[in-house]
C-alpha positions as CSV (number, residue, x, y, z in Angstrom):
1,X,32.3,-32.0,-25.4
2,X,35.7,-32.8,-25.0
3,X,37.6,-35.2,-27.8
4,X,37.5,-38.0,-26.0
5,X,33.6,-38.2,-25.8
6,X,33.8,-37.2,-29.8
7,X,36.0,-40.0,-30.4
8,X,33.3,-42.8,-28.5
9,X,30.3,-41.0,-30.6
10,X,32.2,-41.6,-33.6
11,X,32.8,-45.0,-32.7
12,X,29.6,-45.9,-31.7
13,X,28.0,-44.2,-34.8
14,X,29.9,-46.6,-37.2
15,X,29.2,-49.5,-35.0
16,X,25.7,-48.7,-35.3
17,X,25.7,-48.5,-39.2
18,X,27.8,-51.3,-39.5
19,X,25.0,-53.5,-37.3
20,X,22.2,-52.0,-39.5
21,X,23.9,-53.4,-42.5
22,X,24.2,-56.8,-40.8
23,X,20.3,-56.5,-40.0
24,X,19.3,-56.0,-43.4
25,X,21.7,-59.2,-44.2
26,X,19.9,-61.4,-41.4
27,X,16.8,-63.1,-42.8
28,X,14.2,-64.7,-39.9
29,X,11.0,-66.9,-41.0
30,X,7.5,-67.2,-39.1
31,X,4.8,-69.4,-40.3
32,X,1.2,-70.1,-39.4
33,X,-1.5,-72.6,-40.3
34,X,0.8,-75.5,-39.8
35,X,3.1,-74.0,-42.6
36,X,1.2,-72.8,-45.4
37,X,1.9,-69.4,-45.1
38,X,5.7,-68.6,-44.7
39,X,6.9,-64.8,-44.3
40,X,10.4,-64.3,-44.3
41,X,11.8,-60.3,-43.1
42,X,14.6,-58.9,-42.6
43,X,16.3,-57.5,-39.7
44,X,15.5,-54.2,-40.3
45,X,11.5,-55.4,-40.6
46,X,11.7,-55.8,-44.3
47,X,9.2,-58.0,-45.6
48,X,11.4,-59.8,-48.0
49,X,8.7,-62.5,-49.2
50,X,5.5,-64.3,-48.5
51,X,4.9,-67.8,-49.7
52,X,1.4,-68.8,-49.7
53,X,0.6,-73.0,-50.0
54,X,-1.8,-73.6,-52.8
55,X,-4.0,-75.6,-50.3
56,X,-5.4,-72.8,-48.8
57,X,-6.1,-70.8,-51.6
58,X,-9.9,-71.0,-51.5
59,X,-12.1,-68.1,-52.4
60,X,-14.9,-69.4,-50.4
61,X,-12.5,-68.8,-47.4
62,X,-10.7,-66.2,-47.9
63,X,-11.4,-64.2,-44.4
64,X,-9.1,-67.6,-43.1
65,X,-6.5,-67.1,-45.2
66,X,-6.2,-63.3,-44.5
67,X,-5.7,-64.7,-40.9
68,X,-3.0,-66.8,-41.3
69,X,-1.2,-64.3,-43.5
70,X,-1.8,-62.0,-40.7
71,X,-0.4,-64.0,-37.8
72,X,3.0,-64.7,-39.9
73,X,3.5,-61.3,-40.8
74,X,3.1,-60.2,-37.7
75,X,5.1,-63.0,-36.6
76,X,7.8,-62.5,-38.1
77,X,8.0,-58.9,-37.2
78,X,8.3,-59.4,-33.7
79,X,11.0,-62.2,-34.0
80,X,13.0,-59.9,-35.9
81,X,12.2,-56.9,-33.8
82,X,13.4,-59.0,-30.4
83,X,16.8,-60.1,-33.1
84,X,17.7,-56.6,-33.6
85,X,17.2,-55.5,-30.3
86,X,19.4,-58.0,-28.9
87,X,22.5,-57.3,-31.5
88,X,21.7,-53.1,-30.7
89,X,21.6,-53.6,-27.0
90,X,24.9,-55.1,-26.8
91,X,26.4,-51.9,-29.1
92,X,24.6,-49.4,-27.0
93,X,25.2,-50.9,-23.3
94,X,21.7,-51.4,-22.7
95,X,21.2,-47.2,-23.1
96,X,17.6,-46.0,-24.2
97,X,18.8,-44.3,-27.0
98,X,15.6,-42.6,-29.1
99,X,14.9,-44.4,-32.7
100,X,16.7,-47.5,-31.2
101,X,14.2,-48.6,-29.0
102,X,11.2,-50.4,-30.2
């Protein structure tokens, strides 16, 4: 490798650590069931916190609640995925690079 490439890994390295940081500092939010269950992650997929409505807090039916808790999770993750592959596509120049692909 000559200096030159060393220098660009470098830079890119630091830009990369410096985005993850931002990541973890950007919050998104998914909901389901009209609302009563809000999940709000990270953008490193970090659950951060679920907030369940007291509404739909019925024992009798608690197969529907495990739904909705389901969809926003899963929700959520996929916003923040398609967030954080946005802000490392722009740093990598649209490069597969392994363990920053999802």
């Amino acid at each position: 490798m000559n200096f030159s490439m060393l220098k660009q890994a470098r830079e890119l390295k630091s830009k990369l650590e410096k985005t993850q940081k931002e990541l973890g500092n950007t919050i998104v939010e998914a909901s389901s069931g009209k609302g009563a269950v809000k999940v709000i992650i990270n953008g490193q997929q970090k659950i951060q916190s679920i907030k369940i409505a007291p509404e739909v807090i019925d024992p009798d039916k608690a197969k529907h609640l495990e739904e909705l808790v389901l969809k926003a999770v899963s929700e959520a993750i996929t916003k923040s995925q398609k967030m954080a592959a946005g802000q490392l596509k722009g740093l990598t120049g649209g490069l597969k690079i392994p363990g920053l692909e999802r």
